[in-house]
N, C-alpha and C positions, 0 to 999 in steps of 0.2 A: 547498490546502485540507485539511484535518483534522475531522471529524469526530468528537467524542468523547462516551461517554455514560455516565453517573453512574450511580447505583440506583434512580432514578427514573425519570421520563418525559420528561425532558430531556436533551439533549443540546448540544454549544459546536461552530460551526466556525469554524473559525480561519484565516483568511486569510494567507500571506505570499507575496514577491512575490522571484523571482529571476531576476535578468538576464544572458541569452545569447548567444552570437553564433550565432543560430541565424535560419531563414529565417519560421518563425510563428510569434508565439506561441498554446502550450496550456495548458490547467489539468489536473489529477493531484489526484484527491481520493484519501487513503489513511485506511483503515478498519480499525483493529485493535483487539485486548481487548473482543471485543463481548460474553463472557461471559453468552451469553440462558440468560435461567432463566424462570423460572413466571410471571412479572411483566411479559416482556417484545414481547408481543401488539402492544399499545398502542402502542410506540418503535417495534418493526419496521415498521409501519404508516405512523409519522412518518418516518422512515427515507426509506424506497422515494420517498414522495412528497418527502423533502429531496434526494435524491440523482436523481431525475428536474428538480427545479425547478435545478438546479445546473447540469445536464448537463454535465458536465467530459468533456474530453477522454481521459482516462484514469482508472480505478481500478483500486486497490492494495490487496488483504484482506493485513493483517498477520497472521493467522491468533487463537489464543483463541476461537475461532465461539462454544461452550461447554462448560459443564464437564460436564455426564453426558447422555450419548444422547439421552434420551427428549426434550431442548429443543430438539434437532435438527429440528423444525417450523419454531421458527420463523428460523433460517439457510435452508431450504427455502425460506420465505416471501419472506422478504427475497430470495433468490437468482432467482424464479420472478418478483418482482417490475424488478429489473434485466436481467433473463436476455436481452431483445432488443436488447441494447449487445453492439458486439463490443471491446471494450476493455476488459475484465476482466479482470485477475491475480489470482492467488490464492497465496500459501503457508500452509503448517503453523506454530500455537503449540507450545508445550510442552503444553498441558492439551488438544493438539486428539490426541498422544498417548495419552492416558488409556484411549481406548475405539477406538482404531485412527483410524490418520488414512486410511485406505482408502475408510471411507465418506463422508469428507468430502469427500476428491479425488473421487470419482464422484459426488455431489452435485454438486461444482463445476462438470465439467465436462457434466454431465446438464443446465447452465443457462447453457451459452456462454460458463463462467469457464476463461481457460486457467489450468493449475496449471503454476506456475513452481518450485515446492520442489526447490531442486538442480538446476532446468534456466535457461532464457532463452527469453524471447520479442520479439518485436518487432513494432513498427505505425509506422503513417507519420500525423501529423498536421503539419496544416496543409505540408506538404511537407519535413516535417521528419524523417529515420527515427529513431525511437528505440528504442535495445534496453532493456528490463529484465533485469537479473538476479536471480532469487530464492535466498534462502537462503544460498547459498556467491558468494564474490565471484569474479569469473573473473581469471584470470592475461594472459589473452589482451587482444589492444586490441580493440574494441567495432568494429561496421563501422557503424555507427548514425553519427548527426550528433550524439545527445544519451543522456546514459546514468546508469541509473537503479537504483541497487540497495537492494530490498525486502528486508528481516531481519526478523524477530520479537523475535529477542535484539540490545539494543545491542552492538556490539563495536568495539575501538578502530579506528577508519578510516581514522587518520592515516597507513598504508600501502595507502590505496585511493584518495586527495583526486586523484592521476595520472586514476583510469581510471574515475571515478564523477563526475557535473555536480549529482546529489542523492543524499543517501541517508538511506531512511524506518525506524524503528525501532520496536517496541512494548515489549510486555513491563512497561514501569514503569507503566503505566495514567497517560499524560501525552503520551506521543509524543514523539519525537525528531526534530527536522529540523533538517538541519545546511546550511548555504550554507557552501563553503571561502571565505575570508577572507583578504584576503593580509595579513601583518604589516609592516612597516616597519621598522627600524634606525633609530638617532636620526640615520645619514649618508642615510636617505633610502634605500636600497638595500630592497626587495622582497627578499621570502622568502616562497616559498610553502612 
């Protein structure tokens, strides 16, 4: 699922569906460029109650929360409002920068959000374990059954499609979700 919101009081989620040889399926809603500013009361509001009516199995803050301090209410809001999930990841944007991202990792984690920025975390659903990695991609193999890695900045992945089953992207205010895809040969031969 995806979540995404305009300048308005609306927002799109967007559904897609990838299939694994894994022992349950779960849902992954991820949330980034949320960009709140003066206007944004009203959506965070919508928000909390889209994202409790969803209840996904995991979320993914892509980081962008906002662009100058003082909107910092309402990511609090929104965060105090999910804060009794333990299935929350968090990284850092470029603009969550601006005004230190210090306060926003203590925010996060002040509301049961683990912050993943340059670390991993992991959780077990439906009997399945899966690791996230935020930020930097790991060089290492995953000990997870299913493996997840959260960016803010797109970056080519095409040397990650081995050791990543999704990976979630922000930054372009559009979202990026990539399922690996195997190509073919006109002999028929796979190529991943």
């Amino acid at each position: 699922m995806k979540l995404e919101i305009g300048s308005n009081d609306h927002f799109e989620i967007r559904n897609e569906q990838y299939t694994a040889a894994i022992s349950g399926a779960f849902s992954v809603l991820y949330l980034s460029d949320l960009h709140f500013n003066r206007h944004s009361n009203a959506i965070t509001e919508k928000m909390i109650r889209q994202i409790n009516d969803l209840n996904p199995d995991i979320i993914l803050l892509g980081g962008d929360y906002v662009d100058v301090k003082k909107h910092l209410v309402h990511l609090d809001k929104l965060l105090k409002g999910i804060a009794h999930r333990n299935n929350v990841f968090s990284i850092a944007g470029n603009h969550d920068y601006k005004f230190g991202v210090g306060i926003i990792k203590k925010m996060m984690e002040a509301n049961n959000v683990k912050w993943i920025e340059n670390n991993s975390g992991t959780l077990t659903v439906n009997k399945t374990r899966v690791q996230i990695d935020g930020t930097r991609p790991s060089n290492q193999n995953h000990p997870g059954d299913f493996s997840i890695l959260c960016l803010h900045h797109p970056v080519d992945i095409s040397r990650f499609k081995h050791k990543y089953n999704l990976v979630f992207a922000g930054h372009l205010h559009g979202c990026q979700l990539v399922f690996w895809q195997i190509k073919r040969t006109l002999s028929g031969q796979a190529i991943v």
